[in-house]
N, C-alpha and C positions, 0 to 999 in steps of 0.2 A: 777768934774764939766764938762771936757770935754768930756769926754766919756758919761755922761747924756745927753748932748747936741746932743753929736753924735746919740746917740738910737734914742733921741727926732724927731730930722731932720729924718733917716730914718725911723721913723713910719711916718710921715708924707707924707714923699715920697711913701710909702707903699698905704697909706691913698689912695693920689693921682692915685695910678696905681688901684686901686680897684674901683674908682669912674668910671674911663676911661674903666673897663673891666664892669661895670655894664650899664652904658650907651652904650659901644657897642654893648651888646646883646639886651637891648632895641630895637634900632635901626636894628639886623638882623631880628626883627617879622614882617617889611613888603618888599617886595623885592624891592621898592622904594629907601629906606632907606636902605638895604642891604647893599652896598658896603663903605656909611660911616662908620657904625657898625663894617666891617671888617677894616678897617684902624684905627678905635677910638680903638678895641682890642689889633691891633698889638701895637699903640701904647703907650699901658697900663702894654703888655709886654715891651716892649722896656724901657720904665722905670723903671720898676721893674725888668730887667734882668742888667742893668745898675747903679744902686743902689745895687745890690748885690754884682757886682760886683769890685765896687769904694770902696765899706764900707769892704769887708772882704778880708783877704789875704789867697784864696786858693789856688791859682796855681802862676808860674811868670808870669808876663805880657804878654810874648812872646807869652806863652803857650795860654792863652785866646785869645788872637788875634787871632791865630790861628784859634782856636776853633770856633769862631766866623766869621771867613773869610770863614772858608770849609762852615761852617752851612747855613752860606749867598747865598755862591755859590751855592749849593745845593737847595733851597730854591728858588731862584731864577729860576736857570733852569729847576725844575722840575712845578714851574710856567707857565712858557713859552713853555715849549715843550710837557706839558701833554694835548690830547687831551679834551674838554668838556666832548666827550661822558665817557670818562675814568676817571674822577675828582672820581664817587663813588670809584673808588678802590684806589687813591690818599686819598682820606677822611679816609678810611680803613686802608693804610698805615701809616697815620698819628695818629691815633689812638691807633698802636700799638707801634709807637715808641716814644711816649708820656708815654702809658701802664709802657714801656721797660722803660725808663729811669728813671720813679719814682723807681721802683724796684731796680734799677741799685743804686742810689744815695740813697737808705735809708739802702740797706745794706751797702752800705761806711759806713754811719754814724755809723751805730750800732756797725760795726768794731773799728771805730776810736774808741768811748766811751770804748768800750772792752780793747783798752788797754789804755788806760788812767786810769781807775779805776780797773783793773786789775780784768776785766772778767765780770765785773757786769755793768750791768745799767738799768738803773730807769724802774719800770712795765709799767708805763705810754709810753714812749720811745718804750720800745720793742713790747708793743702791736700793735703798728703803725706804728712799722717797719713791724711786720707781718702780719697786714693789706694789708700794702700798697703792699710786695712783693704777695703776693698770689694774690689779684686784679690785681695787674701793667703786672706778669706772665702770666696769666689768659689772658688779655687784649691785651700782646702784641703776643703770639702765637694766641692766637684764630680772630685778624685781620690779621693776614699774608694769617691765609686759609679763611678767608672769600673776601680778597683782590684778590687771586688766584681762588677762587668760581668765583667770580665778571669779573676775565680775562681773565677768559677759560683756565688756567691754570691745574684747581684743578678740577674735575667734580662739576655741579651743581647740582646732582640730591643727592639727599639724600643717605647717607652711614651709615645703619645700621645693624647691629650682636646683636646675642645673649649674652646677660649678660652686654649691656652696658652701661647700669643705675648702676650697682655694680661697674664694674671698675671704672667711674667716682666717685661715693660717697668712693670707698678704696680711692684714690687718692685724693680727698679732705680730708680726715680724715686724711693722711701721713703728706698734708700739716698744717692741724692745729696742729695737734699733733708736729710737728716740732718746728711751734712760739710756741706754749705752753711750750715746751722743752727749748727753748734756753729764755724765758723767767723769768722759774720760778728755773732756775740752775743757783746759781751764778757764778760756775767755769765754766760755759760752753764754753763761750768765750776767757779766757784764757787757757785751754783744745783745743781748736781749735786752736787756735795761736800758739801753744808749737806744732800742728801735732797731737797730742793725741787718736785724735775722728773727726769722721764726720762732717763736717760743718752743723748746725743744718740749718741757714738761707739760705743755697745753697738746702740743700736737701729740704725745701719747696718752693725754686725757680723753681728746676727740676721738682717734683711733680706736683707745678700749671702750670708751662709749658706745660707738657705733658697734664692736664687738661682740659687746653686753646683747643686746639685741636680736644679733644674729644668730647667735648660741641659745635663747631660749624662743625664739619662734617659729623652729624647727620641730620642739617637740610637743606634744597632746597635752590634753586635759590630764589623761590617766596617768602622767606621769610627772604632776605640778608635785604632788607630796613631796618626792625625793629631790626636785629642783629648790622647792623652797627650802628644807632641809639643806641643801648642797650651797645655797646663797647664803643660808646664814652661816656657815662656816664660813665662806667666804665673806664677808662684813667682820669676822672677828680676826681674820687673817691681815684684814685689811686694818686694822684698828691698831695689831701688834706692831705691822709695820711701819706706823704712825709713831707710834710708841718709844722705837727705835731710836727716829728720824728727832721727835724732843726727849732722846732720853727718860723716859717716864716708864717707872718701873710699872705704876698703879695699870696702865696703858697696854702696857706689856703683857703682864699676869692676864688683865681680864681677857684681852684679844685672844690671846693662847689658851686659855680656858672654853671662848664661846670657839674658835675656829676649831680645837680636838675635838668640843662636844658634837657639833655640826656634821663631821666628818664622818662618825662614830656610830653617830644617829643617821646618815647619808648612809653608811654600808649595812645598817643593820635593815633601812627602808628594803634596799634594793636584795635584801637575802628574801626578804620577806615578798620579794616578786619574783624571785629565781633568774633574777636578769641581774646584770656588771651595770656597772655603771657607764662605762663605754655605750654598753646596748642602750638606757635612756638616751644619752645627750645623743648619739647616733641616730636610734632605732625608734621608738613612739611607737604607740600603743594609737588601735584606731582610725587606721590608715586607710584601712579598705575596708567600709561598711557590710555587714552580710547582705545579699542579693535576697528578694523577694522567695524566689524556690527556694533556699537554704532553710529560710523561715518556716514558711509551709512544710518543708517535708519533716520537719523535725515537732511543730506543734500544731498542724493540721489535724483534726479530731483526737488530741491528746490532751488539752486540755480540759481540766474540770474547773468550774470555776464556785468558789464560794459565798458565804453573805457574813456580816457580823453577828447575825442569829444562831448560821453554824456554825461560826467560830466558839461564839457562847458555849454552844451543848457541847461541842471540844471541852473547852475550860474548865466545865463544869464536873469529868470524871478526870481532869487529868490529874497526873501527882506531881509532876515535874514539869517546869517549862521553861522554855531557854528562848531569848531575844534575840536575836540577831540584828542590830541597828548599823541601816550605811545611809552613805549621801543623799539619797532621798527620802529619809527620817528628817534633815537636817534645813533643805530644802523645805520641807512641809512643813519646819519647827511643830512637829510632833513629840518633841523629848518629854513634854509633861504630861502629854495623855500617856504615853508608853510608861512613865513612873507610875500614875496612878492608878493604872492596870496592874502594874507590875506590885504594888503596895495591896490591893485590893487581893490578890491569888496569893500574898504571902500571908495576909491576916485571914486565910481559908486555910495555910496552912499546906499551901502549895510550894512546892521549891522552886524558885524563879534564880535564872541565872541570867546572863550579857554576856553573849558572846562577841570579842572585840580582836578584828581583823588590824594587822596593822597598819594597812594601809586602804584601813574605811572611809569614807571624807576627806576632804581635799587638806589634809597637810597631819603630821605625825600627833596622836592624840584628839583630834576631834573628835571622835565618838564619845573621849570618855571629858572631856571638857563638857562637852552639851550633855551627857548624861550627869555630870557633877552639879551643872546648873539647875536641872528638875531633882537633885537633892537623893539621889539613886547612890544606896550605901554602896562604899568603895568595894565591901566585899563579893559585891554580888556584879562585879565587874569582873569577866575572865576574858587570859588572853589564849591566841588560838592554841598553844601548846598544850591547856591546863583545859581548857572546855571538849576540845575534840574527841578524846576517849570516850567523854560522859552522851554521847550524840545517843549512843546503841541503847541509855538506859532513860531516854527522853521520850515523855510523851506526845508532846507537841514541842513546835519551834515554828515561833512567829519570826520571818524577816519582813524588815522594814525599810523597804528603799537598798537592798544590795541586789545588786548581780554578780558582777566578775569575783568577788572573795567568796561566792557560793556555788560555781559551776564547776559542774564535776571533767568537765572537758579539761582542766587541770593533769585529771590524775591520768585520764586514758587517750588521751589525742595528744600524741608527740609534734603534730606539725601546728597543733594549736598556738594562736600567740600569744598564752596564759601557761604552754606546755610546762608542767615543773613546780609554777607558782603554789603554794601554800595555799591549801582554802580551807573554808569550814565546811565540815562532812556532815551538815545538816540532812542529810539521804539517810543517813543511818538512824534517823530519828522516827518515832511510828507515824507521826502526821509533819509534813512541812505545811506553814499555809505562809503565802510570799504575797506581801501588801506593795502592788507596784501602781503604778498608773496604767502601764500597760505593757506591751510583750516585748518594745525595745530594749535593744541591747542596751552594755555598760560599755564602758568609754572603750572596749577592747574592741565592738564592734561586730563580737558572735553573738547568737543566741546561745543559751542556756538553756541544755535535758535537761535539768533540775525539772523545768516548768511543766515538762509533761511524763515526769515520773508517777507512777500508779500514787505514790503516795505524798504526792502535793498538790494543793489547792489554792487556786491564785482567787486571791482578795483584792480586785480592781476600784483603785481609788484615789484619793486623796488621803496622806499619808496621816495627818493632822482630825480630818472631818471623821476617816473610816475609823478611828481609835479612838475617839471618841464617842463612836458608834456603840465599838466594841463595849466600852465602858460604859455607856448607859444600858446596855443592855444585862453585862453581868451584875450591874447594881441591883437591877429590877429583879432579878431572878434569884437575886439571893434571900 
């Protein structure tokens, strides 16, 4: 009776950390609501990491404390001292050591059961252990190099060889064949235990390892959004199937919660570039740099270029104005001059709006992250569906650090490799002015008419010093 009581109370506790992880993510689908969502999650973990750990006797006490003080610490500090602009390869990071540790704790399991029942256990069981290691494997090498992509660590440009569609599918086949092996053999595991024979579950650890790997240093920089997106699904698929493997409903619930959202948020990335997702993991963005003549013919005495003096006298009669913020805003960590400009034309009485691409800065959400941290009201944040109409009735549009979500080679070059993609029709606005460094392309690797349309004017600079420019100038003149 006690021990029914006991189950009873932790499914209920279970119950509870499930409700708290589904109302958190509720709550991250508007940026509003974001940072409750994030604390109703943690603490939905925190009960369900606290219940597991009350209710069963895995380790000694000491030892969990522990575990749980590094974990904190860590957690903590990497909180605190990781830059904004840096949070995508944190996200990456985090992804894979989520991957990594489902994998990690389902081959425990499948170990322990192995000797306990002297080699054997349940189909059910090992299917999900070999699940979960080949996803978790998979999930936790292939964010390391998308984390290292992300940090200028690892190259961003695509790294591809001949035959390596075959390597990958041997190396997935190694690892299925492996769970299939240590599955449908019932002395397998005690065969391993005794020394015998190869570890069947290590050897499709090693396999989707090296897997992980091959699958994400195939593709570009311009296409890390949707990969990180696509790993974190995969780390909550891997987590479910973990889940499984100890029965654990809490384990269950949340995996299958983060692996739908991941997926969800994966297809909605890849609408928002007019490309499958086939064509990422396949295809990459970036492959073939524009040639010198491409450049020239297209911005060869077409350029005008401007200062933050004329940007002012702009500012100064405009009625409307709309930001356009991408990855080298973010780069420059210009997000707080861009707010105090943008705070400065609304106390004139100006209409300022954020135009927000979905896939501006390297991973889903960045722009409006870094614009939430320079304190840029939520309302004055729009996304491309709700900003685009209003282009034709804008007096100026400042971008700052985009290219590829503002080239109009989108809407009129079919053989373009943006052909399709979604952009923002900052054209139709009376003045564009484009704050770049200079006339290189974006991760697709074309130039951009945008830059030498009659009615845009390139603001060459530093993304950070030039807005602040700007800003000391419209203070003076008011």
């Amino acid at each position: 009776m006690v021990e029914l009581f006991s189950e009873t109370v932790l499914s209920f506790v279970y119950l509870i950390a499930a409700i708290l992880f589904i109302q958190g993510l509720r709550d991250m689908t508007h940026p509003r609501t974001a940072v409750r969502g994030n604390l109703t999650s943690a603490a939905g973990m925190f009960v369900a990491v606290g219940a597991t750990v009350l209710w069963f006797d895995i380790l000694r006490p000491e030892v969990l404390l522990g575990g749980l003080v590094v974990g904190a610490a860590l957690g903590v500090g990497l909180s605190t001292t990781v830059e904004m602009t840096e949070m995508p390869q944190l996200v990456g990071l985090f992804n894979g050591l989520g991957g990594g540790a489902s994998a990690l704790v389902a081959g425990a399991e499948v170990f322990q059961l192995g000797t306990v029942n002297g080699g054997v256990i349940p189909a059910d069981v090992g299917t999900a252990a070999a699940a979960s290691g080949i996803v978790g494997a998979v999930t936790f090498t292939g964010s390391m190099v998308a984390a290292g992509k992300l940090h200028g660590v690892v190259t961003g440009s695509a790294i591809r060889y001949t035959g390596e569609h075959v390597v990958k599918a041997v190396l997935l086949l190694i690892a299925v064949l492996s769970g299939a092996y240590m599955i449908v053999q019932p002395g397998v595991l005690a065969g391993v235990l005794q020394g015998s024979m190869v570890p069947a579950y290590w050897l499709l650890i090693v396999a989707a390892s090296v897997l992980g790997v091959m699958l994400v240093i195939p593709i570009g920089g311009a296409d890390m959004p949707v990969v990180i997106s696509l790993l974190n699904a995969y780390s909550g698929l891997a987590a479910a199937g973990t889940g499984f493997v100890l029965g654990n409903s809490a384990l269950i619930i949340a995996g299958t919660l983060v692996g739908a959202a991941g997926m969800i948020l994966t297809v909605i990335m890849c609408e928002s570039m007019n490309r499958s997702l086939a064509n990422v993991l396949f295809g990459g963005f970036g492959e073939a740099a524009a040639s010198t003549e491409e450049m020239d013919e297209i911005y060869e005495g077409n350029i005008t270029e401007t200062s933050p003096e004329e940007l002012d006298m702009l500012l100064d009669t405009a009625g409307r104005v709309v930001i356009v913020p991408g990855y080298g805003m973010a780069v420059a960590q210009a997000q707080h001059a861009v707010a105090e400009l943008a705070e400065l034309l609304d106390e004139n009485d100006v209409e300022v709006a954020f135009g927000i691409h979905p896939v501006a800065g390297r991973m889903p959400g960045h722009m409006n992250v870094l614009l939430a941290e320079a304190d840029v009201p939520y309302d004055q944040m729009k996304e491309l569906e709700e900003i685009n109409p209003t282009f034709a009735q804008t007096d100026v549009v400042i971008v700052i650090g985009s290219n590829d979500v503002v080239n109009p080679l989108a809407n009129t070059d079919d053989s373009s490799p943006i052909a399709g993609m979604p952009v923002l029709n900052v054209a139709e606005a009376g003045t564009v002015v484009v704050n770049k460094r200079s006339l290189s392309p974006g991760f697709s690797g074309i130039p951009n008419p945008l830059f030498a349309e009659d009615n845009c004017l390139m603001l060459f600079g530093d993304g950070q010093e030039t807005m602040q420019e700007v800003v000391g100038q419209y203070k003076e003149n008011q």
